[in-house]
C-alpha positions as CSV (number, residue, x, y, z in Angstrom):
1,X,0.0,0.0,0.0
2,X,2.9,2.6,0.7
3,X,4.2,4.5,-1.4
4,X,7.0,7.2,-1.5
5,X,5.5,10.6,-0.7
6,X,6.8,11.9,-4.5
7,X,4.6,9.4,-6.6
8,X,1.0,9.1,-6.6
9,X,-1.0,7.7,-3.5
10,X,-2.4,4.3,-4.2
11,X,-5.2,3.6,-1.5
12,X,-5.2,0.2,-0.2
13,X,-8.2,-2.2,-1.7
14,X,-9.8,-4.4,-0.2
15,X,-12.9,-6.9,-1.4
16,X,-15.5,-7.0,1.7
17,X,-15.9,-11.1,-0.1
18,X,-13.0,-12.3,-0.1
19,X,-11.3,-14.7,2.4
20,X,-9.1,-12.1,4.4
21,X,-10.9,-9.2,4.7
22,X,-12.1,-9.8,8.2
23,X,-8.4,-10.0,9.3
24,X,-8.0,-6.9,7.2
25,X,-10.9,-5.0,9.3
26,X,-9.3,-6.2,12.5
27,X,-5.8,-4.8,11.4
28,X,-7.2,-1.5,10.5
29,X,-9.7,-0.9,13.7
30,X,-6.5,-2.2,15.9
31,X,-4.3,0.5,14.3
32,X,-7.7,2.9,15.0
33,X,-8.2,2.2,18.5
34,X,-6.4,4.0,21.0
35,X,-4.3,1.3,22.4
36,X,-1.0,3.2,22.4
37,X,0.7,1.7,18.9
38,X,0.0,5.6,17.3
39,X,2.6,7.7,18.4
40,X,4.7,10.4,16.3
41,X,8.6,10.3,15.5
42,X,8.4,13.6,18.0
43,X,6.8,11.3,20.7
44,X,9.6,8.5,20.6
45,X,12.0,11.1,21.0
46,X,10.8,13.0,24.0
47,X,9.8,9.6,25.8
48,X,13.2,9.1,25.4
49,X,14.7,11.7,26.2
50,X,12.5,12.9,29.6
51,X,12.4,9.6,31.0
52,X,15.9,8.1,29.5
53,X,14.4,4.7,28.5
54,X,11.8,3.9,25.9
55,X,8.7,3.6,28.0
56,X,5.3,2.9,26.0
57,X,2.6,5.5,26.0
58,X,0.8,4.0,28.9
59,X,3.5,3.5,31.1
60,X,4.6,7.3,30.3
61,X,0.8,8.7,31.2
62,X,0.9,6.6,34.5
63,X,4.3,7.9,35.4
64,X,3.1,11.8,34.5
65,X,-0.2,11.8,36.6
66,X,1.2,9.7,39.7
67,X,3.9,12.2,39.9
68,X,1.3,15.0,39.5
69,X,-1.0,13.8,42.0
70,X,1.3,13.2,44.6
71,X,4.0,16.1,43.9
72,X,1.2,18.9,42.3
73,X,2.7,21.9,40.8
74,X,6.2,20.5,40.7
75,X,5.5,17.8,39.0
76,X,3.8,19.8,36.4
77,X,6.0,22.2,35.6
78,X,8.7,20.1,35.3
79,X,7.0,18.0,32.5
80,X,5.5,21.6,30.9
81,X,9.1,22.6,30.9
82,X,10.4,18.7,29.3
83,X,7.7,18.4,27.0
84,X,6.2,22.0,25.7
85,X,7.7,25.0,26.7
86,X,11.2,25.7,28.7
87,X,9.8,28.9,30.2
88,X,6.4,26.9,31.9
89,X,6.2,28.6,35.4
90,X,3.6,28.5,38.0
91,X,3.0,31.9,38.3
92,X,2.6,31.9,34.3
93,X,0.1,28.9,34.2
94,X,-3.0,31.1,33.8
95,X,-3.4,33.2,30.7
96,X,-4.0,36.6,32.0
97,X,-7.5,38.0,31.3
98,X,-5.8,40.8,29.8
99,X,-4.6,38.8,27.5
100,X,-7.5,37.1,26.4
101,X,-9.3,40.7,26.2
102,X,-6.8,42.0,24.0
103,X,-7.3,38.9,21.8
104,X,-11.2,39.3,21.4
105,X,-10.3,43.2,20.8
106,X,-7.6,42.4,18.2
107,X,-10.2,39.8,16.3
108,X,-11.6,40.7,13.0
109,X,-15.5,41.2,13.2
110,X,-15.5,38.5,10.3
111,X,-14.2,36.1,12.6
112,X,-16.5,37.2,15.7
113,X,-19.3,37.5,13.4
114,X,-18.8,33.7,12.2
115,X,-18.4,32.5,16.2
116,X,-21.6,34.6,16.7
117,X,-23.5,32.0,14.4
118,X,-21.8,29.3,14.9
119,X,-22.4,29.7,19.0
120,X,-26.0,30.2,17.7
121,X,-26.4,27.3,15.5
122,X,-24.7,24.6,18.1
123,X,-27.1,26.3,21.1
124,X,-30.1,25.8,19.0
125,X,-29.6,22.4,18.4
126,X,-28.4,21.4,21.7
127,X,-31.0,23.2,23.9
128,X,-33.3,21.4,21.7
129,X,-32.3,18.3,23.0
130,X,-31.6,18.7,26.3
131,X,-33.0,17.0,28.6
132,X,-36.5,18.0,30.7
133,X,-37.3,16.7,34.5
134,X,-39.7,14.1,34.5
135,X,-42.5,13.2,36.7
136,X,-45.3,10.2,36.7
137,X,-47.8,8.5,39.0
138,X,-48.0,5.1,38.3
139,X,-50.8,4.9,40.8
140,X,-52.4,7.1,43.5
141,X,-50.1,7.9,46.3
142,X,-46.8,6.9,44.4
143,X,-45.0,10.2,42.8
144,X,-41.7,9.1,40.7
145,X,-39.4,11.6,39.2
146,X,-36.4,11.9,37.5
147,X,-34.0,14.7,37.9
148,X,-31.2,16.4,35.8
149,X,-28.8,18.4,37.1
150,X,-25.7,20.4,35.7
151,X,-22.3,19.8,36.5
152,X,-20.9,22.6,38.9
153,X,-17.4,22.3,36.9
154,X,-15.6,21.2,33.7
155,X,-12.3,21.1,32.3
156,X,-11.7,21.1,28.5
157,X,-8.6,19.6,27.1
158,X,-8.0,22.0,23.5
159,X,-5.6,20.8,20.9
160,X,-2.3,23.1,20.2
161,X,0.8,21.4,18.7
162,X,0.3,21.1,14.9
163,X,-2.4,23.2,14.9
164,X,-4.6,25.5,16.9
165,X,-8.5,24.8,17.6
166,X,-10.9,27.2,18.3
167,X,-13.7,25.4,17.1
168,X,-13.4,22.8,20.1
169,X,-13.8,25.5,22.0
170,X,-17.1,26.2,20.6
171,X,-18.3,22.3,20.0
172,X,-17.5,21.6,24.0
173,X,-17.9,24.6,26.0
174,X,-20.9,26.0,24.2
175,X,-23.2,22.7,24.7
176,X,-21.9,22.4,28.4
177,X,-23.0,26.3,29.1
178,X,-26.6,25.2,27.7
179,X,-26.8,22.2,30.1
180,X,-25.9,24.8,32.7
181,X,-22.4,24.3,34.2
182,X,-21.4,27.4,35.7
183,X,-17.5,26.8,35.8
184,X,-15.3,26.0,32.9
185,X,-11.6,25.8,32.9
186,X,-9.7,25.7,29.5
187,X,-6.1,23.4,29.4
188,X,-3.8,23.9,26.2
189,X,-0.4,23.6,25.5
190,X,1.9,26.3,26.1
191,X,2.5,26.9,22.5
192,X,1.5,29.4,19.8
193,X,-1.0,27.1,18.6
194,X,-2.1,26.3,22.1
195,X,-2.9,28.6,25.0
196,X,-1.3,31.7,23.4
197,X,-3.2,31.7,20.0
198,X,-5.3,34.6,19.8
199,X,-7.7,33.1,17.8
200,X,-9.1,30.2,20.9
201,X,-8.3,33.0,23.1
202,X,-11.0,35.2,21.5
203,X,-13.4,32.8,21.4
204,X,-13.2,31.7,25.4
205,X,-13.8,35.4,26.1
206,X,-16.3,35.6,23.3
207,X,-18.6,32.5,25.4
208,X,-17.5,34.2,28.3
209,X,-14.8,31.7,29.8
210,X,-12.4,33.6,31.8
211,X,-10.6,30.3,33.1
212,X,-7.5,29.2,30.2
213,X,-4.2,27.0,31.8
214,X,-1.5,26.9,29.6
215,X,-0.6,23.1,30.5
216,X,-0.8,20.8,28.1
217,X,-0.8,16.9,27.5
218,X,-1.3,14.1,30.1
219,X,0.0,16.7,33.1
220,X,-2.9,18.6,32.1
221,X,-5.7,16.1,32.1
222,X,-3.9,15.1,35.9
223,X,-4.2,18.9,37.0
224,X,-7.6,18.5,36.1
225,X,-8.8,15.6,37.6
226,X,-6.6,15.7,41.3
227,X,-6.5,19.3,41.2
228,X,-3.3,21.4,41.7
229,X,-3.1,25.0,43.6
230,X,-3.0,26.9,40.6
231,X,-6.2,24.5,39.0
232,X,-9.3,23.6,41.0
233,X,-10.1,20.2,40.3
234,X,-13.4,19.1,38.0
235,X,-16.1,17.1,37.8
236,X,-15.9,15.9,34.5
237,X,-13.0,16.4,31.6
238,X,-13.7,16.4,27.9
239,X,-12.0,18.0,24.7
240,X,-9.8,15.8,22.7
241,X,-5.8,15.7,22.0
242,X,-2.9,13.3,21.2
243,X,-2.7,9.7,22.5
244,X,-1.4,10.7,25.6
245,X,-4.2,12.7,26.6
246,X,-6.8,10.0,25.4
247,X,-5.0,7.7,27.9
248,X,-4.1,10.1,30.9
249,X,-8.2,10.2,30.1
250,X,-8.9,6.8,30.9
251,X,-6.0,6.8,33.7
252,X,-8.0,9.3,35.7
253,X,-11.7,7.7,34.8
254,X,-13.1,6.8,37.9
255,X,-11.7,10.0,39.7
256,X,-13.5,12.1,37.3
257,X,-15.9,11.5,34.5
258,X,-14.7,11.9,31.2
259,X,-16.4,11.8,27.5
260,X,-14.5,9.3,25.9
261,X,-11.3,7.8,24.8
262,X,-10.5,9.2,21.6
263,X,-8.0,7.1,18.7
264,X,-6.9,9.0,15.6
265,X,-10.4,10.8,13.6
266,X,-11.9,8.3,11.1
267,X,-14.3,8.7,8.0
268,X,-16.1,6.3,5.9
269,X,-17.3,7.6,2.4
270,X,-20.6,5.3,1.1
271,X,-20.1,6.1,-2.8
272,X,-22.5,4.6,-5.5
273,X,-22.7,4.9,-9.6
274,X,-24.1,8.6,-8.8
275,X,-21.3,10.2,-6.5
276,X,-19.6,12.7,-7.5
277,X,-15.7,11.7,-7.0
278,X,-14.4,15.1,-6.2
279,X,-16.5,15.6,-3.6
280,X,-16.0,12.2,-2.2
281,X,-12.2,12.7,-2.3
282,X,-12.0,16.1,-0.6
283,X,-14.4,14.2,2.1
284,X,-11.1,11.7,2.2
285,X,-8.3,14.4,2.1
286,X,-10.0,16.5,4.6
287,X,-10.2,13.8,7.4
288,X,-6.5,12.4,6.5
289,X,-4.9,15.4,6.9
290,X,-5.5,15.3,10.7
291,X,-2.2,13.4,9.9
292,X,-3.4,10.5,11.6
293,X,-6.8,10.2,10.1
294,X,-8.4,7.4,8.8
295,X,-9.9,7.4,5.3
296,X,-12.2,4.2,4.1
297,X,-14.5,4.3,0.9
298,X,-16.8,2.2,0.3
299,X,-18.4,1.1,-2.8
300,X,-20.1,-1.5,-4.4
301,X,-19.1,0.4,-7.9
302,X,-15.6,-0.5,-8.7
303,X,-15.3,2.2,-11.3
304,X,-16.3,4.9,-8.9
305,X,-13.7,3.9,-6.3
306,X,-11.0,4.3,-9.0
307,X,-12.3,7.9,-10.0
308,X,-11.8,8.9,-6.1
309,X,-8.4,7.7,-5.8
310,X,-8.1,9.6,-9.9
311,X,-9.6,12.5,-7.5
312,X,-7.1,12.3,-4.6
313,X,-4.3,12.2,-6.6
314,X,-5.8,15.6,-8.4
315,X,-6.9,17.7,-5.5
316,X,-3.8,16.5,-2.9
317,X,-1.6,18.8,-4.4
318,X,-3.3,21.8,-3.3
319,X,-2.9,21.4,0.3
320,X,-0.9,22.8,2.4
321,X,-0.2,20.0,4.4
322,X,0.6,17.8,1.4
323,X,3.3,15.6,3.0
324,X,1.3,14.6,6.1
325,X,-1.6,13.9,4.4
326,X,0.2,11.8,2.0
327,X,1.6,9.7,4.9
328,X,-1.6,9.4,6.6
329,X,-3.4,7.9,3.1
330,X,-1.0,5.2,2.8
331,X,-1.0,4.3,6.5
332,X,-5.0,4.5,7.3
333,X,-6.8,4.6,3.9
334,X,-8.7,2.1,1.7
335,X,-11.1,1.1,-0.3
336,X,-13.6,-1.3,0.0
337,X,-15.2,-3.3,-3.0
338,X,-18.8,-4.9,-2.1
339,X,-21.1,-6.8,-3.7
340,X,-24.0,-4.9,-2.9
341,X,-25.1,-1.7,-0.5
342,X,-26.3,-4.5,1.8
343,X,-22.8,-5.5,1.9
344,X,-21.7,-2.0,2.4
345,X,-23.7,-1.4,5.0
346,X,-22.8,-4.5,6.9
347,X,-19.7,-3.7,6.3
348,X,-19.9,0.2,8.1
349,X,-21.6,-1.3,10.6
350,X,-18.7,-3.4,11.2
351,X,-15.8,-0.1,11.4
352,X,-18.2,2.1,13.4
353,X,-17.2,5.3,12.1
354,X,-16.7,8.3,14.0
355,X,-17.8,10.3,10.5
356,X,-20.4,8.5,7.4
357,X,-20.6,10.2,4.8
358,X,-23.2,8.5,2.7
359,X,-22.7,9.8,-0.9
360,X,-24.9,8.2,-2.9
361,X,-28.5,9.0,-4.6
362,X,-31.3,9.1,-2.2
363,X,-28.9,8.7,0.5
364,X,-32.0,8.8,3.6
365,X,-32.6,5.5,2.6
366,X,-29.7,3.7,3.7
367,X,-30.4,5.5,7.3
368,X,-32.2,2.0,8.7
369,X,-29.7,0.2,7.6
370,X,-26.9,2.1,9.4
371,X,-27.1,1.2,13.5
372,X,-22.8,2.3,13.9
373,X,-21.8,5.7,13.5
374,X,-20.7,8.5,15.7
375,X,-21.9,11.4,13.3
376,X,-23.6,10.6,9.8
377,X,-23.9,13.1,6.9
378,X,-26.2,12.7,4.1
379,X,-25.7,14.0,0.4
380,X,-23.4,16.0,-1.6
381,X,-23.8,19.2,0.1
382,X,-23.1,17.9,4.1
383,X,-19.4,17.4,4.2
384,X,-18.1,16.3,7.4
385,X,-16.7,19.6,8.2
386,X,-20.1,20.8,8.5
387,X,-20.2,19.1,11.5
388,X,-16.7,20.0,12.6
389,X,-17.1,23.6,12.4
390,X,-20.7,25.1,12.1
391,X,-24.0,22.7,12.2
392,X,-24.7,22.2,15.8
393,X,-24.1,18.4,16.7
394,X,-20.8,18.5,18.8
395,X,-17.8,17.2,16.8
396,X,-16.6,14.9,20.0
397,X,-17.4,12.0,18.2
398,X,-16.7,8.1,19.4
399,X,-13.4,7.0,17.3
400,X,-11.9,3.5,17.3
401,X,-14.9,1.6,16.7
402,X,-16.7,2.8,20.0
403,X,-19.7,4.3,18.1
404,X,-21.1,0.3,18.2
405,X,-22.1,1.7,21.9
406,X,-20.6,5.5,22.6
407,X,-22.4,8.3,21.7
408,X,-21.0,11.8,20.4
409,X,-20.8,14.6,23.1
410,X,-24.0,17.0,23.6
411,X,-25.1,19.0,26.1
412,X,-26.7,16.2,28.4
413,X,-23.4,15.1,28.9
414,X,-23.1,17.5,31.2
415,X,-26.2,16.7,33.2
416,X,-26.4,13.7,35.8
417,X,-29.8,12.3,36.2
418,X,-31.4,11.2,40.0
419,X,-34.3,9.5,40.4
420,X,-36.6,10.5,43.1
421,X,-39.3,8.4,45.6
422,X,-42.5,9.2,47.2
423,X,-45.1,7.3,48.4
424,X,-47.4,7.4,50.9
425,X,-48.8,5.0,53.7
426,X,-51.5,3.3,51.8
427,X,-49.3,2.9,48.6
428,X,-46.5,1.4,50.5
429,X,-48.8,-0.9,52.5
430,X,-49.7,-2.3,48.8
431,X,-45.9,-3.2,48.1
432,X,-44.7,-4.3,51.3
433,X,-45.3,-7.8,50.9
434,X,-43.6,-8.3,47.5
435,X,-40.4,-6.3,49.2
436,X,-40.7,-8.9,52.5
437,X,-40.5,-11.5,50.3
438,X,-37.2,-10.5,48.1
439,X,-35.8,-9.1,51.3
440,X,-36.2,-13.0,53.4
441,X,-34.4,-14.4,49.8
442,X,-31.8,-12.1,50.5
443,X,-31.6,-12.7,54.5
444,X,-31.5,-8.6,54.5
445,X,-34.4,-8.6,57.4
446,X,-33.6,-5.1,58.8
447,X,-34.6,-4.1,55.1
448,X,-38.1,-5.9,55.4
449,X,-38.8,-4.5,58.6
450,X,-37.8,-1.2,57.4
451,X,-40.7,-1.7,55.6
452,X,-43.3,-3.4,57.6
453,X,-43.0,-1.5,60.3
454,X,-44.0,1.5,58.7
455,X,-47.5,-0.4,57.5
């Protein structure tokens, strides 16, 4: 499948019938998952270099938040200082609000004007489906109820090494601010593309966030979770970031809630005879040059697949990021031959996108068909990064095959749910005989009498 970045990319094929493409599936969702085999040249090195012996990605997140939770600040400098930025001090950890002010005042009113609608577009859709109390009576005397409350606090974890990421600003914060949360505290690297990029800066004080830490990377999600002087500890971390955030994420689960555990972004394109290949391509380019990102198309039109990979080859020259993308094609991309779209949707099913894009003719119609995807986009004129930028939905999607049971972040994320009992003398008296008898299975007789004496 590889080639050298100077000749054309040749996507890997596969054929959904023949003999090895269920090894072929479990390959790619193993190099998907976030299991700790995905880590850059640049990640190697540092390991290396910080800890002076090659420790994997898991046994370097466990090292990094022990240390943090046991030595606080120090700890956390000292890896800010290793790993980001030599000049990480405690007393610089928060980005001044005079900062951030003069970052919303230097912003171009194109730029606030397009948050402004954005923030609109994601509140709409997510106070729409938030979710409402709940009360019944099941019978007279017997009131039961279900609660939802916000969160009191949040931390976000916001991308900033190879590029910078205002929008997850806007597709966490904004949905957790409509469930209610009061308190949201903002971690990014210390880099230009992190905590100091005037750009996520202007849009934290745009929603109103006043709370941005510039601490990036698996110290970061510890300072969140255990709490350090500088950082009041949450209740719940979300936001994505490298693989060492998505496991410091699942070190501190438990602690503190989190949304997921995020692998590399994923797409898969459903084309037909009708799809127009360009389209379909730039779907593929766009989500590869996450640099990783996984690209899959499939088809049950062989032609079609080879006037995407024709349109690949056209369009990749145009992009900036040319090289990385190139790499990420040849490492994560395919396409998939199928007999049938029965086949091709048994097939999605099977990856679980985080992104379908299903770019075929009369496209709705596939919808019951589809029971696996994080986020799915419907027609020519839904790219995926309408979703990742301006629709509504939150772009925290489930990656690695999760989506067979994960959801995508929304607002009632940030609620928890309680249930709550009432019922009165006569009601009780009608159930206290069922509850003596599960309670003398049990050999719990203080619980039946906590019952029967009240009757």
């Amino acid at each position: 499948m590889s080639q050298p970045l100077s000749s054309a990319v040749r996507l890997e094929r596969l054929d959904a019938s023949g003999p090895d493409f269920a090894s072929s599936i479990a390959r790619l969702r193993k190099k998907l998952s976030p299991d700790g085999s995905v880590v850059s040249p640049r990640g190697r090195e540092l390991t290396l270099r910080v800890f002076g012996e090659p420790l994997t990605p898991g046994q370097v997140v466990q090292r990094i938040c022990t240390d943090v939770r046991e030595q606080g600040t120090e700890a956390v400098i000292r890896y800010a200082k290793q790993l980001d930025n030599p000049d990480s001090r405690a007393d610089n950890l928060r980005v001044p609000l005079e900062q951030m002010e003069a970052a919303h005042a230097a912003a171009s009113d194109s730029f606030l004007q397009a948050v402004r609608r954005i923030r609109k577009n994601i509140e709409t859709f997510q106070k729409g489906i938030l979710h409402q109390n709940v009360s019944i009576t099941p019978e007279p005397g017997v009131v039961l109820e279900q609660r939802y409350t916000p969160l009191r606090r949040i931390g976000i974890c916001v991308p900033g090494g190879a590029a910078a990421y205002p929008s997850t600003v806007l597709m966490t914060a904004v949905p957790a601010q409509c469930a209610g949360v009061s308190e949201i505290a903002i971690v990014a690297p210390p880099t230009p593309l992190g905590a100091y990029n005037p750009d996520m800066l202007a849009v934290c004080y745009e929603l109103g966030i006043r709370e941005v830490y510039a601490v990036g990377g698996a110290q970061a999600v510890a300072s969140l979770a255990y709490g350090i002087p500088e950082i009041q500890a949450v209740d719940k971390i979300v936001g994505p970031g490298n693989l060492f955030v998505a496991l410091a994420k699942r070190f501190v689960y438990g602690h503190v809630d989190i949304d997921s555990i995020a692998g590399p972004s994923e797409v898969v394109v459903l084309v037909d005879a009708t799809t127009q290949p360009e389209f379909a391509a730039s779907d593929v380019l766009a989500q590869a040059e996450h640099s990783p990102g996984a690209s899959i198309v499939v088809g049950w039109d062989a032609e079609m697949l080879d006037r995407v990979e024709q349109s690949v080859n056209d369009q990749i020259r145009k992009l900036e990021r040319a090289d990385l993308t190139i790499a990420s094609l040849n490492e994560f991309a395919a396409l998939i031959l199928c007999r049938d779209e029965d086949e091709a949707c048994k097939v999605t099913n099977e990856i679980a996108p985080e992104h379908l894009q299903i770019a075929i003719e009369n496209p709705r119609r596939l919808l019951p068909k589809i029971t696996n995807s994080g986020a799915t986009f419907l027609g020519p004129y839904s790219p995926v990064a309408l979703g990742d930028y301006a629709a509504g939905p939150s772009h925290v999607l489930p990656t690695g095959g999760t989506a067979r049971w994960a959801s995508g972040l929304s607002s009632n994320h940030f609620l928890r749910s309680s249930s709550v009992i009432e019922y009165d003398q006569n009601a009780l008296h009608g159930i206290a005989d069922e509850i003596a008898i599960l309670a003398d299975k049990e050999g719990l007789t203080a619980h039946k009498h906590s019952v029967l004496d009240r009757v």
